[in-house]
C-alpha positions in Angstrom: -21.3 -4.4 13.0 -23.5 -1.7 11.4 -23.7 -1.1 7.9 -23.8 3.3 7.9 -26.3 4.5 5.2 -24.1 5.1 2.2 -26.2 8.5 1.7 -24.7 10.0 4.2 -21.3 9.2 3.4 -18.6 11.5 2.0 -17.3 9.9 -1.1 -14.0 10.2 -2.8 -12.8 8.6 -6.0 -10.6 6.0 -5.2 -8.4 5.6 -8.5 -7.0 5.8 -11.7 -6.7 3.4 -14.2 -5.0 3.9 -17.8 -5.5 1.8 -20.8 -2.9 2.0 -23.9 -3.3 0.0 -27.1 -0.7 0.3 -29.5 -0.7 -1.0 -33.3 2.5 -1.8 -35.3 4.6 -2.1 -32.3 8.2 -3.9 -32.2 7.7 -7.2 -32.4 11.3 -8.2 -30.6 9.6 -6.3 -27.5 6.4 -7.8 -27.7 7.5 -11.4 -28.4 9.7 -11.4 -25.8 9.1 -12.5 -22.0 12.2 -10.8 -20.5 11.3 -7.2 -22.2 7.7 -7.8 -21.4 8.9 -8.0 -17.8 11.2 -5.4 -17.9 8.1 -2.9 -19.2 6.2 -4.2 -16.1 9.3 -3.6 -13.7 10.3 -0.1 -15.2 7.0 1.1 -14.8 6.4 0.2 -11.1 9.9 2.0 -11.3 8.9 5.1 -13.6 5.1 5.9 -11.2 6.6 4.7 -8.3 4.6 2.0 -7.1 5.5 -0.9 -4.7 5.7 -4.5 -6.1 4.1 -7.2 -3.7 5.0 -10.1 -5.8 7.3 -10.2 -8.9 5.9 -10.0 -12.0 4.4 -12.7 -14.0 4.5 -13.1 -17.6 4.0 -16.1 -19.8 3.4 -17.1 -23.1 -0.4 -18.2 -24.1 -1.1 -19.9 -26.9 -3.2 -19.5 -30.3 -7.4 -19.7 -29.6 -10.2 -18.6 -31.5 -12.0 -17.3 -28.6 -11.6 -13.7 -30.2 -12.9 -13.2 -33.8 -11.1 -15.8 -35.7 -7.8 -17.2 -34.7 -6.2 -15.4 -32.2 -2.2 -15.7 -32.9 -1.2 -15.7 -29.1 1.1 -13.6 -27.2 2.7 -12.9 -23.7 0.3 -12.1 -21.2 1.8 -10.4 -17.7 1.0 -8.6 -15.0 2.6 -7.3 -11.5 0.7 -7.3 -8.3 1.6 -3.9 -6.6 0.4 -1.9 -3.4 -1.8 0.1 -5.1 -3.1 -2.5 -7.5 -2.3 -4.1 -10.3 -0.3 -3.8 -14.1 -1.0 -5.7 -17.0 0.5 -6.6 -20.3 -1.0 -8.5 -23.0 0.7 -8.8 -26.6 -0.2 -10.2 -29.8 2.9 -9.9 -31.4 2.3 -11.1 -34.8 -0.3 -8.8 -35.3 1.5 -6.0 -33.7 -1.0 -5.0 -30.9 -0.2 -4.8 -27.1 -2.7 -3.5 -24.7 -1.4 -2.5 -21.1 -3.3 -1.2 -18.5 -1.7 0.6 -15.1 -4.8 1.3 -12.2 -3.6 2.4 -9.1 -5.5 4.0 -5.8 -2.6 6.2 -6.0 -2.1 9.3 -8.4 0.2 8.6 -11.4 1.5 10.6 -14.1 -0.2 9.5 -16.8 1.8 11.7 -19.3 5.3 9.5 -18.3 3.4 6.4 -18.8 2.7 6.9 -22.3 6.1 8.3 -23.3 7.8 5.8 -21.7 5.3 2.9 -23.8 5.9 5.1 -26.7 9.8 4.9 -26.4 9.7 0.9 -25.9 7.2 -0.2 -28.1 7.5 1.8 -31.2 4.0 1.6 -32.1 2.8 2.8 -35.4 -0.3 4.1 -33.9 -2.0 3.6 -30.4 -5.0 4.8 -28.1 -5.3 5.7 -24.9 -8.5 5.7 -22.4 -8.4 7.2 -19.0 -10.5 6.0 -16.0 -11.7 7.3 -12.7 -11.8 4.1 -10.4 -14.4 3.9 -7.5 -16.3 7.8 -8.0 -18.4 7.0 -4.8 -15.3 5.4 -2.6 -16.4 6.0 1.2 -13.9 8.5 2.5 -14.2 6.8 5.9 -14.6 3.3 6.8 -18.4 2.0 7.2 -18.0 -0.5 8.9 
């Protein structure tokens, strides 16, 4: 098969991808593994998404990779049809960072309100990402 020259191809952007960090959030929520799953579930609920695997969350352990001792946390994530959503918290320093990226559209607006709601955060951030700006719209192969 023949490689078409990418200059002459119509590109799309493929995705999406939102990143939320939140500061001073519940740490009940964030400590545990069943409402870190539930978060993972509800939102593949809430943007409509469709699961290919259950999600997967477990507990990792104190390191010192990241400045200093890190305290540890639950890290998840769900495999879905339109990619992936993760979950990592520290919960005694009250920081979680989640990211949803999808091929598929998603209101980004419900995300946050529904993050907001369950974790309480004191504060938090959000960063939003177009995913693939030069996607070919047809196959080149």
């Amino acid at each position: 098969m023949e490689l078409k020259n990418h200059r002459d191809l119509e590109t799309i952007k493929f995705g999406q991808q939102l990143v939320f960090d939140a500061y001073g959030c519940d740490y009940e929520v964030m400590d545990s593994i069943t409402e870190c799953t539930k978060i993972l579930n509800e939102l593949v609920d809430l943007i409509k998404m469709r699961k290919l695997l259950e999600p997967v969350v477990v507990n990792a352990s104190p390191n010192t990779a990241v400045g200093g001792e890190d305290p540890g946390g639950n890290s998840g994530f769900v495999i879905v049809q339109e990619s992936h959503i993760s979950i990592h918290t520290f919960s005694k320093r009250g920081f979680v960072t989640i990211d949803v990226y999808s091929c598929k559209s998603f209101d980004e607006t419900l995300v946050i309100d529904y993050l907001r709601n369950k974790l309480k955060p004191k504060d938090f951030d959000t960063l939003s990402l177009g995913r693939g700006l030069k996607y070919p719209k047809e196959n080149i192969y």
